[in-house]
LODOKOL-726594 format. One line per field, with one value per residue (C-alpha): residue number from 1; residue in one letter; x, y, z. Coordinates in nm, 4 decimals, padded with zeros to 6 digits, m for minus. Example, Ala and Ser with C-alpha at 12.3 -4.5 7.8 and 13.67 -1.06 7.14 Angstrom:
<sites>
nr	c(1,2)
rest	c(a,s)
xx	c(01.2300,01.3670)
yy	c(m00.4500,m00.1060)
zz	c(00.7800,00.7140)
</sites>
This chain:
<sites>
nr	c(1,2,3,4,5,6,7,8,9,10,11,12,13,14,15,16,17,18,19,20,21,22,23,24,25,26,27,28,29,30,31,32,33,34,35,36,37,38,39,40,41,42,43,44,45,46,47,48,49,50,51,52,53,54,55,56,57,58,59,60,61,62,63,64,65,66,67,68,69,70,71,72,73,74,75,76,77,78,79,80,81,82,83,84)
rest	c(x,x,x,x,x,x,x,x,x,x,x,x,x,x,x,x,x,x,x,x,x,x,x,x,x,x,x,x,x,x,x,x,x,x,x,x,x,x,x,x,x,x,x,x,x,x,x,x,x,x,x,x,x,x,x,x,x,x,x,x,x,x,x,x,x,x,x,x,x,x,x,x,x,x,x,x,x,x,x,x,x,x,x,x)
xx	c(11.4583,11.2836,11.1923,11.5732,11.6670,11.3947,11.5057,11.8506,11.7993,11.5546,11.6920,12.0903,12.1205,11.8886,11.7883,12.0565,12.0797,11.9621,11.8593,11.5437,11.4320,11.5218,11.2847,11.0292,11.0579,11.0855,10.7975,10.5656,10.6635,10.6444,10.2394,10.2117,10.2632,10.0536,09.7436,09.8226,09.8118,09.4599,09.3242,09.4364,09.2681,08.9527,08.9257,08.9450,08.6928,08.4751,08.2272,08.0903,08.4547,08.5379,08.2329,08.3988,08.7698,08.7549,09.0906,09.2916,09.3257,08.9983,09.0083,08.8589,09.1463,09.4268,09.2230,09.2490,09.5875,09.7248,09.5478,09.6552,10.0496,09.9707,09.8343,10.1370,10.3769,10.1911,10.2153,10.5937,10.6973,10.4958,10.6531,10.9972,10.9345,10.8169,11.0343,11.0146)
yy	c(07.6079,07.9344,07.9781,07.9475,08.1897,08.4391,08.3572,08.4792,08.8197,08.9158,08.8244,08.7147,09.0127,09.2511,09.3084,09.5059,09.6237,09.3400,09.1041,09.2878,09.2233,08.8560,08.8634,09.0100,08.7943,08.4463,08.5633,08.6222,08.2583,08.1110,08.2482,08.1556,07.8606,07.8142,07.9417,07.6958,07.4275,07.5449,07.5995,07.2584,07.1295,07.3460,07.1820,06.8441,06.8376,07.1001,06.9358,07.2181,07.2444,06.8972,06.8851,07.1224,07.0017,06.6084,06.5416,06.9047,06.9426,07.0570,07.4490,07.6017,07.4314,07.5507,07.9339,07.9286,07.8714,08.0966,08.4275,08.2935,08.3164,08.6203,08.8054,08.7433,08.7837,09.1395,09.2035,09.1127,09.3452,09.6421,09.5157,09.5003,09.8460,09.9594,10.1872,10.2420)
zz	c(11.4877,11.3973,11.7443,11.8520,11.6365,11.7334,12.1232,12.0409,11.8786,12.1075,12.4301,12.3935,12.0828,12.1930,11.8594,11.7927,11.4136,11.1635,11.4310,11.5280,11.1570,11.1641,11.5350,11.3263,11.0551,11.2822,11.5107,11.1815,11.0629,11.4172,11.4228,11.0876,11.1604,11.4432,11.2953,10.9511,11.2462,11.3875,11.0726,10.9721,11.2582,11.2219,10.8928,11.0496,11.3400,11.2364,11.0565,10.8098,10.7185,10.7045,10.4240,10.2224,10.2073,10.3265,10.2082,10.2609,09.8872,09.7914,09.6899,10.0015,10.1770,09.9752,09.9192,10.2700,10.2978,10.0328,10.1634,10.5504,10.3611,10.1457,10.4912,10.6792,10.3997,10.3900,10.7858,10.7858,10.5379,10.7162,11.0471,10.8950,10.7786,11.1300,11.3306,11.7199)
</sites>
């Protein structure tokens, strides 16, 4: 759904006016996503980091996750804020 949104400002919109914040803001969830996925799965099969978060609730698993959100929470606003 994100991804269809993003798809239609950039290329049916042109990101004209607001939309080329909400293609900013749909691509930095899109990646975010994708790297909470490969994390995820580097926690999984690595084995180092499957010893220190078995379950994914351990608190190098969720540290992980909250400065992956807080980085890209950070990196959209600056892109928001980018002009050119």
């Amino acid at each position: 759904m994100i991804l269809a949104v993003g798809l239609v400002a950039r290329y049916v919109l042109d990101q004209a006016g607001a939309w080329r914040r909400i293609y900013v803001v749909c691509a930095a969830i899109a990646l975010y996503l994708n790297v909470f996925v490969g994390a995820t799965q580097a926690f999984l099969k690595v084995s180092p980091l499957t010893a220190l978060a078995p379950s994914q609730t351990e608190p190098p698993f969720v540290v992980r996750q909250l400065v992956f959100l807080g980085l890209f929470i950070a990196l959209t606003i600056v892109a928001k804020k980018a002009r050119g």
